[in-house]
TISE-308843 format. One record per residue (C-alpha): residue number from 1; residue in one letter; x, y, z. Coordinates in Angstrom, 1 decimal. Example, Ala and Ser with C-alpha at 12.3 -4.5 7.8 and 13.67 -1.06 7.14 Angstrom:
residues 2
 num residuo   east  north     up
   1       A   12.3   -4.5    7.8
   2       S   13.7   -1.1    7.1
***
This chain:
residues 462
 num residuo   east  north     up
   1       X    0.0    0.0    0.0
   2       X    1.3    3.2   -0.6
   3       X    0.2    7.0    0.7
   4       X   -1.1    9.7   -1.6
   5       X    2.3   11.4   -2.8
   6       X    0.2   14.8   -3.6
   7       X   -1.0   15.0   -0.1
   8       X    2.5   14.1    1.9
   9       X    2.8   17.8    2.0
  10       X   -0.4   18.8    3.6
  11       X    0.1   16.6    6.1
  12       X    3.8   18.0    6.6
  13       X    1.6   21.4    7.4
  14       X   -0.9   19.6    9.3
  15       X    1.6   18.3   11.9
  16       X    3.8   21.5   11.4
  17       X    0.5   23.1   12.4
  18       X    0.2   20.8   15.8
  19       X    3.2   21.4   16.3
  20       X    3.0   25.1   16.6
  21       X   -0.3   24.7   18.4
  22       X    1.5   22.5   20.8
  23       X    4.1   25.1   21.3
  24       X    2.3   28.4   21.7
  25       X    0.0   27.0   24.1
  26       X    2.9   26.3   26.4
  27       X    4.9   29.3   25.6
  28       X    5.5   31.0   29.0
  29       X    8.2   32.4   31.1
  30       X   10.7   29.7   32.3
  31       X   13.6   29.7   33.9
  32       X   16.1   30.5   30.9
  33       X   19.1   31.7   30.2
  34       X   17.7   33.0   27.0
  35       X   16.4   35.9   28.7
  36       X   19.7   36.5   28.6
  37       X   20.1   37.2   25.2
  38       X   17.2   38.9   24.8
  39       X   18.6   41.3   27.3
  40       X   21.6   41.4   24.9
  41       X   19.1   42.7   22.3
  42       X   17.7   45.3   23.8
  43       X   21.6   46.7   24.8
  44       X   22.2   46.2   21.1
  45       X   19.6   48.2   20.1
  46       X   20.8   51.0   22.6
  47       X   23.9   51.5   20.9
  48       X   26.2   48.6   23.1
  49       X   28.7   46.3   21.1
  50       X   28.9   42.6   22.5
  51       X   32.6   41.7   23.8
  52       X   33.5   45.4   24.0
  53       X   30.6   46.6   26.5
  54       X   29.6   43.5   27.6
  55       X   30.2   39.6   27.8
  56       X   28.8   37.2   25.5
  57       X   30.3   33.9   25.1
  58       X   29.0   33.1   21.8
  59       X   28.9   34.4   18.2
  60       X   27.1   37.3   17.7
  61       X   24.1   36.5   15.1
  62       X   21.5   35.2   17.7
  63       X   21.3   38.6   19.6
  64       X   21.3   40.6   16.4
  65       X   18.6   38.5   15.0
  66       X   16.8   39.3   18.8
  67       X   17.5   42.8   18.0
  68       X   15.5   43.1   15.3
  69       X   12.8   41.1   16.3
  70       X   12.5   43.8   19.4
  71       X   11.8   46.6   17.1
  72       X    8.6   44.4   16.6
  73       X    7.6   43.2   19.6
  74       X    6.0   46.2   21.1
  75       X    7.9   45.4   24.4
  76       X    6.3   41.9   24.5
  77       X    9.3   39.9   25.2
  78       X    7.4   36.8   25.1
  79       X    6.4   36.6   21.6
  80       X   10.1   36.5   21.0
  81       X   10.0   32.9   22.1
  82       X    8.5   31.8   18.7
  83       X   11.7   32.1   17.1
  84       X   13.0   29.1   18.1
  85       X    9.8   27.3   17.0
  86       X    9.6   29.0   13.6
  87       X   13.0   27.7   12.9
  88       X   12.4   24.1   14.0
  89       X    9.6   24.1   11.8
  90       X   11.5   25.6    8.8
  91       X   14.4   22.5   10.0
  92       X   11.2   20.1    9.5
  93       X   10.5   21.3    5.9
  94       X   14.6   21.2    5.2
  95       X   14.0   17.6    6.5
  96       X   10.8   16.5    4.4
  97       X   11.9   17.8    0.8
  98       X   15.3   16.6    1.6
  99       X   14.1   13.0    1.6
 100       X   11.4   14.0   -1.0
 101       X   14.0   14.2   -3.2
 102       X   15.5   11.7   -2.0
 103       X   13.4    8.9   -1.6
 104       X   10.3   10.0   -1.9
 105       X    7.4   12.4    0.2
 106       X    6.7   10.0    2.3
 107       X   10.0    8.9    3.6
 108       X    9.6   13.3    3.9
 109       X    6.5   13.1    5.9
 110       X    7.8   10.4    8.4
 111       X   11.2   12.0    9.0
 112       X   10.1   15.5    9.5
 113       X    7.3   14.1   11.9
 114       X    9.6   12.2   13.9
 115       X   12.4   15.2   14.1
 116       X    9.4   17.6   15.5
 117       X    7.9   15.5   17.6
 118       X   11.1   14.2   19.0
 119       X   11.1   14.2   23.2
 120       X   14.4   16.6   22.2
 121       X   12.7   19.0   20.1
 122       X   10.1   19.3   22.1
 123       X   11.4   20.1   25.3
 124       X   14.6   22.5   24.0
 125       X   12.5   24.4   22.2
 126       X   10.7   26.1   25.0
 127       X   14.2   28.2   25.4
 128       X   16.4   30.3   23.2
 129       X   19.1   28.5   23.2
 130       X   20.5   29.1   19.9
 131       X   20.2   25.6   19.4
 132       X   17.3   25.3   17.2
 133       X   18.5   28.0   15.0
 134       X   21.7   26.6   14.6
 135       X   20.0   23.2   13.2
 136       X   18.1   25.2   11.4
 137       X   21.1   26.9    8.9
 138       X   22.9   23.3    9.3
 139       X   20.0   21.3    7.5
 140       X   19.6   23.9    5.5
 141       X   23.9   23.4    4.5
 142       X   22.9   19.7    4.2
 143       X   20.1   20.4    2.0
 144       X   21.7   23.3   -0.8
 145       X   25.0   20.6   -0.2
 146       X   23.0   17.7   -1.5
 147       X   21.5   20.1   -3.9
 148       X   24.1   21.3   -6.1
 149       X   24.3   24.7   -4.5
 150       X   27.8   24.7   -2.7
 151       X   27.9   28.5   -2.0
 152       X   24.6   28.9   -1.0
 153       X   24.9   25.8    1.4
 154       X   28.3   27.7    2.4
 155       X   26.1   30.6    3.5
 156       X   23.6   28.4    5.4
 157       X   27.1   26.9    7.2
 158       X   28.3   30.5    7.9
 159       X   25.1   31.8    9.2
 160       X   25.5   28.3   11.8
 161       X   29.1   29.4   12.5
 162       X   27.6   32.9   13.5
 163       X   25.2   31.3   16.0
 164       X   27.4   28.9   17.9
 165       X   31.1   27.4   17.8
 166       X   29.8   23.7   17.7
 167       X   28.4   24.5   14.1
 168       X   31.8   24.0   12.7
 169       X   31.4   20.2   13.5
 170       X   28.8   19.4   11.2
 171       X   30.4   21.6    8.3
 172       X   33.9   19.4    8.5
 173       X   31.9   16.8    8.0
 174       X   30.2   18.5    5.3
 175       X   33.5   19.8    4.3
 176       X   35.2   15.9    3.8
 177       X   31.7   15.1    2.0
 178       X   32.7   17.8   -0.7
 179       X   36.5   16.4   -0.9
 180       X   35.0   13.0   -1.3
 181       X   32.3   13.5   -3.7
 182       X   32.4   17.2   -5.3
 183       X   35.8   18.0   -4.9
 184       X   34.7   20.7   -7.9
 185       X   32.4   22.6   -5.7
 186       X   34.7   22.6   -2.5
 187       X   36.0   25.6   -2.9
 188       X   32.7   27.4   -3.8
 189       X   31.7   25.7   -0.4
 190       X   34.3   27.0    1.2
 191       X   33.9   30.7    0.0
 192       X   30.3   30.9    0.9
 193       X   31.4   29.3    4.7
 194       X   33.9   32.7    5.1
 195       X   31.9   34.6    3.3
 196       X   30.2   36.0    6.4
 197       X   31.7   34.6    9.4
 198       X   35.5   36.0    8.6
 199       X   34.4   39.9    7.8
 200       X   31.8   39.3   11.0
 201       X   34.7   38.3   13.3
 202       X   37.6   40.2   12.1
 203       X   35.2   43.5   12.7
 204       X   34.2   42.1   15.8
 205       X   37.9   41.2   17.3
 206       X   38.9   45.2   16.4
 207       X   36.3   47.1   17.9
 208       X   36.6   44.5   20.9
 209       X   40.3   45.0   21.1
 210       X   40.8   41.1   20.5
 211       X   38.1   40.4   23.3
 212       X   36.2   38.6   20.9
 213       X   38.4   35.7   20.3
 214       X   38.7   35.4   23.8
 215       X   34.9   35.3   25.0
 216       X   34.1   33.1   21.9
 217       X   37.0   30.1   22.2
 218       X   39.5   30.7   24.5
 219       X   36.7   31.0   27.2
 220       X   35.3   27.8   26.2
 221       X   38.8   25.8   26.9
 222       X   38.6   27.0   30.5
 223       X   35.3   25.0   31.0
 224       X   36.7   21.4   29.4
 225       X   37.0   20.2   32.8
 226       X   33.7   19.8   33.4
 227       X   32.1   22.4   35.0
 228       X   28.5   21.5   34.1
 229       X   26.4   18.1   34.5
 230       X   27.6   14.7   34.7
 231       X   28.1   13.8   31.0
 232       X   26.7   10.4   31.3
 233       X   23.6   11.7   32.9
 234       X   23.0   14.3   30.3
 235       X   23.4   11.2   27.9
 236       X   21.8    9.0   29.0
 237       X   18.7   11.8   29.5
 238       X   18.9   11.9   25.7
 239       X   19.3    8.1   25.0
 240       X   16.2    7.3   26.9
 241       X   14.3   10.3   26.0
 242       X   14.7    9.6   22.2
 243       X   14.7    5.6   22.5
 244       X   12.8    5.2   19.5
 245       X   15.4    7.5   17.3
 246       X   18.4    6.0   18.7
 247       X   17.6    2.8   18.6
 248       X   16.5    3.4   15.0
 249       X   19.4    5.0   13.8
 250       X   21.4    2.3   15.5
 251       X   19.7   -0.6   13.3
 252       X   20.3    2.0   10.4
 253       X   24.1    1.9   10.8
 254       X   23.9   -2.1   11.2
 255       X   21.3   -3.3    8.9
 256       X   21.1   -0.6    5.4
 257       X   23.4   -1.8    2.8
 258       X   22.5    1.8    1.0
 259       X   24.6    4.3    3.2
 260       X   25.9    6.3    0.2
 261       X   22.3    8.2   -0.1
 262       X   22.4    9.0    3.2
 263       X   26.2    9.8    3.1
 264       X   26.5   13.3    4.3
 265       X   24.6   13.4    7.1
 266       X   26.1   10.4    8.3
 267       X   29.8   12.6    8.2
 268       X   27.9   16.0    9.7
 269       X   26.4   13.2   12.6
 270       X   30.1   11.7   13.2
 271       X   31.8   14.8   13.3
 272       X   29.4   16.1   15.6
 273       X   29.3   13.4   17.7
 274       X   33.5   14.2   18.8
 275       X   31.4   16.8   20.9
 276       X   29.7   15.2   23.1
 277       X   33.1   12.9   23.3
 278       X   35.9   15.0   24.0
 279       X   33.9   18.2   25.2
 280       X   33.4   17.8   29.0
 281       X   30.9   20.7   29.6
 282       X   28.1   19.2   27.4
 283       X   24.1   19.9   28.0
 284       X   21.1   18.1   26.5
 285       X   20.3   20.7   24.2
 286       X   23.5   20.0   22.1
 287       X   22.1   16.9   20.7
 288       X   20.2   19.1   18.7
 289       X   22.6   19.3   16.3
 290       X   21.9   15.1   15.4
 291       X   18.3   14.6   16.6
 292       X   17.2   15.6   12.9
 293       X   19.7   13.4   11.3
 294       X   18.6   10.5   13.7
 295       X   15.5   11.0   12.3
 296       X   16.4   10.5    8.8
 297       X   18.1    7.4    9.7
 298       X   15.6    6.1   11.6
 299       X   13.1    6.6    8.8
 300       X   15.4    5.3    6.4
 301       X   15.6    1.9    8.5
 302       X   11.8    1.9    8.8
 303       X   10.7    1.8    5.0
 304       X   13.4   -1.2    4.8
 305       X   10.1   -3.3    5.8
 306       X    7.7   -0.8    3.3
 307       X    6.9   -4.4    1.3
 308       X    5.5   -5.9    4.3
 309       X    1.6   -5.7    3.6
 310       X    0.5   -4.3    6.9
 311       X    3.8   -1.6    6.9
 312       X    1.5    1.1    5.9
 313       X   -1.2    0.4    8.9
 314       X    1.6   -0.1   11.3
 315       X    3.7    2.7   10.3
 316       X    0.8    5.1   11.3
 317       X    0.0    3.6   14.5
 318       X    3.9    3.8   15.6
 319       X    4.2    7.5   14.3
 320       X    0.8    8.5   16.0
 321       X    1.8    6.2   19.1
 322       X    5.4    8.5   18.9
 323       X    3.5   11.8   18.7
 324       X    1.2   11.0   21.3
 325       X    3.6    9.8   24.0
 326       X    6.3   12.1   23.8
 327       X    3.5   15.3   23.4
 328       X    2.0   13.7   26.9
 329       X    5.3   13.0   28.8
 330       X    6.4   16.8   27.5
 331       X    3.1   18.4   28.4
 332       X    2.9   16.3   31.6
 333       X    6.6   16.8   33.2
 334       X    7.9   19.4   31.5
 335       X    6.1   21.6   30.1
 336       X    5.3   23.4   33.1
 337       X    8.7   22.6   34.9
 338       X   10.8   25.5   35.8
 339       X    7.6   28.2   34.9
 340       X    7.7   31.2   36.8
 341       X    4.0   32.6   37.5
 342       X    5.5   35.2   40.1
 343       X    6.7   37.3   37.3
 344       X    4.1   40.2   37.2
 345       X    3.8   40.0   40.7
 346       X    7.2   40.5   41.2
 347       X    8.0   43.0   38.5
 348       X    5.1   45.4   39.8
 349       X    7.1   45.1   42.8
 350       X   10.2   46.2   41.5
 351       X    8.8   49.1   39.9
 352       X    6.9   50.5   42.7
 353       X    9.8   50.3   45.0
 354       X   12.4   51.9   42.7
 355       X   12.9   54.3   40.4
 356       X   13.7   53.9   36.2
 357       X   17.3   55.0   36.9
 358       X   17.4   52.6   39.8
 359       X   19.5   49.0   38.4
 360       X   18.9   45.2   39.5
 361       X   21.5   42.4   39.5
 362       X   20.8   38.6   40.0
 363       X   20.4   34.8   38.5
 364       X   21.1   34.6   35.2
 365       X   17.8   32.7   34.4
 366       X   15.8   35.5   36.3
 367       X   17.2   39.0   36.4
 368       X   17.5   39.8   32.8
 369       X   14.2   39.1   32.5
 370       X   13.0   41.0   35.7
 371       X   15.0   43.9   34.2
 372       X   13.4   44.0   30.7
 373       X   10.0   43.3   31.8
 374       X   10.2   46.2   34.7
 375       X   12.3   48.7   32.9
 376       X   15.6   48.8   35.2
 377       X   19.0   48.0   33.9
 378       X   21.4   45.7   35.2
 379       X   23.9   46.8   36.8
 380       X   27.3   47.2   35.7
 381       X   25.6   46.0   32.4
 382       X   26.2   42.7   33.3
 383       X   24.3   40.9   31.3
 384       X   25.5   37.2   31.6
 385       X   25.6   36.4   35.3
 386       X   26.0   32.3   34.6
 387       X   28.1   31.3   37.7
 388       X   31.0   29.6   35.1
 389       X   32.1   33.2   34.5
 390       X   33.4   33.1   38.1
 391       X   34.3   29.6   37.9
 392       X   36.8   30.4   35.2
 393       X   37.7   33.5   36.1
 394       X   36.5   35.2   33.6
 395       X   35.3   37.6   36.6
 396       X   35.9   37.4   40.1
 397       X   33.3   38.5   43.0
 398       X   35.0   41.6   43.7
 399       X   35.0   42.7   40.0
 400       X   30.7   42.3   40.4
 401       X   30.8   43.7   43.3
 402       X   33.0   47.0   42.2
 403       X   30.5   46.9   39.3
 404       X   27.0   46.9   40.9
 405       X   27.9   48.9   43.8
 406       X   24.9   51.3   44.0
 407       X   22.5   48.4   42.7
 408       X   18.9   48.9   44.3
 409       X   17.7   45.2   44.0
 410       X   19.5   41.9   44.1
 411       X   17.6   38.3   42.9
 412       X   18.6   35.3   43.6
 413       X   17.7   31.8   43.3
 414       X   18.3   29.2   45.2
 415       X   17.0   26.6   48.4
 416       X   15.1   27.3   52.0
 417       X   15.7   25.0   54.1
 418       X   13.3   23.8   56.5
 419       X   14.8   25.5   59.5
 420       X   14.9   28.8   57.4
 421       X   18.4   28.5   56.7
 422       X   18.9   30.2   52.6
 423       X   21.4   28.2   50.7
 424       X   22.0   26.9   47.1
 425       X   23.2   29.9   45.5
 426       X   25.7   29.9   42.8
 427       X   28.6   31.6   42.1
 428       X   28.1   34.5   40.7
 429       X   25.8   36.0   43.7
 430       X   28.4   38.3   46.1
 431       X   26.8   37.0   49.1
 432       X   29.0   39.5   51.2
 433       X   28.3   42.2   49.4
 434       X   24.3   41.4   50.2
 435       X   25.1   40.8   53.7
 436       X   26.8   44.3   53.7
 437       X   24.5   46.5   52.2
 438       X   21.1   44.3   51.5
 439       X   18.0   43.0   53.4
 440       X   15.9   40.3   52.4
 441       X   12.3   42.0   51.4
 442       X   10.7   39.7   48.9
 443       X   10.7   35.7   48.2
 444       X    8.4   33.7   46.2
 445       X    8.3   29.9   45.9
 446       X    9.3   27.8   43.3
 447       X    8.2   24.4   42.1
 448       X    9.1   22.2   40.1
 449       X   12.1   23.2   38.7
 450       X   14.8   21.4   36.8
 451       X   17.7   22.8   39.0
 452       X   15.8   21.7   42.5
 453       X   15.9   25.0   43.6
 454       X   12.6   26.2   45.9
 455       X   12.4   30.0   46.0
 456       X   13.3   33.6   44.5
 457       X   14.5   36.0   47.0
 458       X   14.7   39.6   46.3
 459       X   17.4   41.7   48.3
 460       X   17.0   45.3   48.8
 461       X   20.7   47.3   49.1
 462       X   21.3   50.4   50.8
***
């Protein structure tokens, strides 16, 4: 049995459609640092340069791209969420022509189906974490690679590159896959990869005075020792979150005799995975860069049995079995972890107890968005508060503390104990400088969040 080829498309758009239904229904404030770079924006669009007035360990492309989308907003911060959707959805179409073409639309529909309804996709795209549009501009590389368009998909690797430095995995691999196979376009490839990211960073590393290069790479070498999670819990978080495309990806590699079609993204997958080997400080969201290929694999290895005679009725049951399980575990336990439903109770306290020249300072997945939401800087311009800034060096307490002095608010996250005792904070909070000059005014309770911490106190300073 075979599906109607001339409606694989709509129902791309149908579950595109769920998708974004799915999404914007559980689009709220979280704990995030993407709040972060939103906050970024907003200093771009007030005349600030990243790495000259302030820290940003990243490329610069996703808080330009915020930028923009601010002068749109009309202050509502949370509409700015949808990027990351929009582009995962744009990575499902890269997905479904890609094997359209390739095999057909409805080795399309299944792959793009399973890549947005993916337990990954789902969850990491309730943050801006660059991740999703870094996939975005890598499937698009794949796909202008695969179709005869080196420079364009050079662009699409460049535009990745701008996002964030674990783009330049999937275009080596895309890089050998042109040495191997086009060695004629390679250097059209190559061209369209500089194209944008050299002139981006050489102007970036002179007006930053050569901080640039340093917040961008030589930061990231401090934190190989592991700063963040266990590595084998984050992967194994992934390998059981995404059973279905890891274990068909893993019959894939063992069982297809026809790896040659599916070639480059089996280099831009390898390549990538030396990542999540011999980079200590991984997080979950990074296997966004291969949950889309693993999707394409996993489809491919499905259709191996399409001349079965019930593969048709059984496909749809496992794909509407997939979609239905992973929507109701996401919806269920994490969907509404780490939300934060204190935050207009405690913005309108923030405004009436200061005034707009008055600045805040705090946890990077709070502040930022306390400050754009009530109006009031952060002080110092210290945008990035994440505690690995003090952990390398990269500041030290009594540079934060030389920079906020004057700050009228300070908030913090972290644990109440039962006998009242406040503990949990990270490092970036100058707890002497709050015992100093600040008194706890304000707290709020949090539950269920991913971090385990239980409250958000506010500190008023002298």
């Amino acid at each position: 049995m075979k599906f109607p080829k001339d409606k694989c498309f709509l129902y791309f758009l149908l579950a595109s459609f769920v998708f974004l239904i799915l999404k914007l229904f559980e689009m709220k404030f979280k704990f995030s640092d993407g709040f972060t770079y939103m906050y970024m924006g907003k200093m771009v669009l007030e005349g600030f340069v990243p790495y000259r007035d302030f820290f940003f360990a990243s490329p610069p492309l996703q808080i330009y791209i915020l930028a923009f989308a601010e002068l749109f907003s009309g202050g509502n911060f949370l509409i700015l969420k949808i990027i990351p959707i929009i582009a995962t959805i744009g990575s499902g179409f890269f997905i479904y022509d890609y094997m359209k073409k390739k095999f057909g639309s409805r080795y399309g529909l299944v792959a793009s189906v399973l890549f947005l309804f993916s337990f990954l996709t789902l969850l990491t795209t309730d943050y801006s974490t660059g991740i999703s549009e870094t996939m975005f501009f890598v499937l698009g590389m794949v796909y202008f690679a695969e179709s005869g368009k080196p420079f364009i998909a050079g662009l699409f690797g460049s535009f990745a590159l701008l996002i964030r430095l674990y783009a330049p995995l999937p275009i080596a691999g895309t890089l050998l896959y042109y040495f191997i196979y086009r060695k004629k376009e390679i250097l059209k490839f190559i061209l369209g990869v500089l194209t944008l990211f050299l002139p981006v960073s050489v102007i970036f590393e002179l007006i930053s005075h050569g901080a640039y290069l340093n917040q961008i790479f030589f930061f990231r070498l401090h934190l190989v020792s592991g700063i963040g999670l266990s590595k084998w819990s984050v992967v194994s978080f992934f390998l059981v979150g995404d059973i279905m495309l890891v274990l068909g990806s893993f019959l894939y590699f063992i069982f297809d005799k026809e790896k040659k079609s599916l070639f480059l993204p089996i280099l831009a997958t390898s390549f990538s995975v030396l990542l999540y080997i011999f980079y200590s400080d991984i997080y979950y969201l990074y296997f966004g860069l291969i949950i889309a290929f693993f999707a394409i694999f996993t489809t491919k290895f499905i259709f191996e049995f399409e001349g079965s005679s019930s593969f048709r009725k059984v496909l749809i049951l496992a794909v509407m079995i997939l979609v239905i399980v992973n929507s109701s575990i996401y919806v269920a336990d994490y969907a509404s972890a780490s939300n934060m439903p204190f935050t207009s109770s405690l913005v309108s306290f923030i405004k009436s107890n200061s005034l707009p020249n008055d600045t805040i300072y705090g946890n990077f997945q709070v502040a930022p968005l306390i400050s754009l939401l009530s109006g009031r800087s952060l002080a110092g311009n210290i945008a990035d508060t994440n505690p690995k800034n003090i952990m390398t060096n990269t500041f030290t307490i009594k540079d934060v503390e030389d920079r906020i002095s004057g700050v009228k608010f300070i908030i913090e996250k972290g644990n109440i104990l039962s006998d009242g005792t406040l503990t949990g904070f990270d490092d970036s909070t100058p707890l002497n400088y709050m015992k100093s000059n600040c008194s706890l005014v304000k707290t709020y309770p949090v539950e269920n969040d991913l971090n385990g911490n239980n409250f958000i106190g506010v500190w008023e300073c002298s």
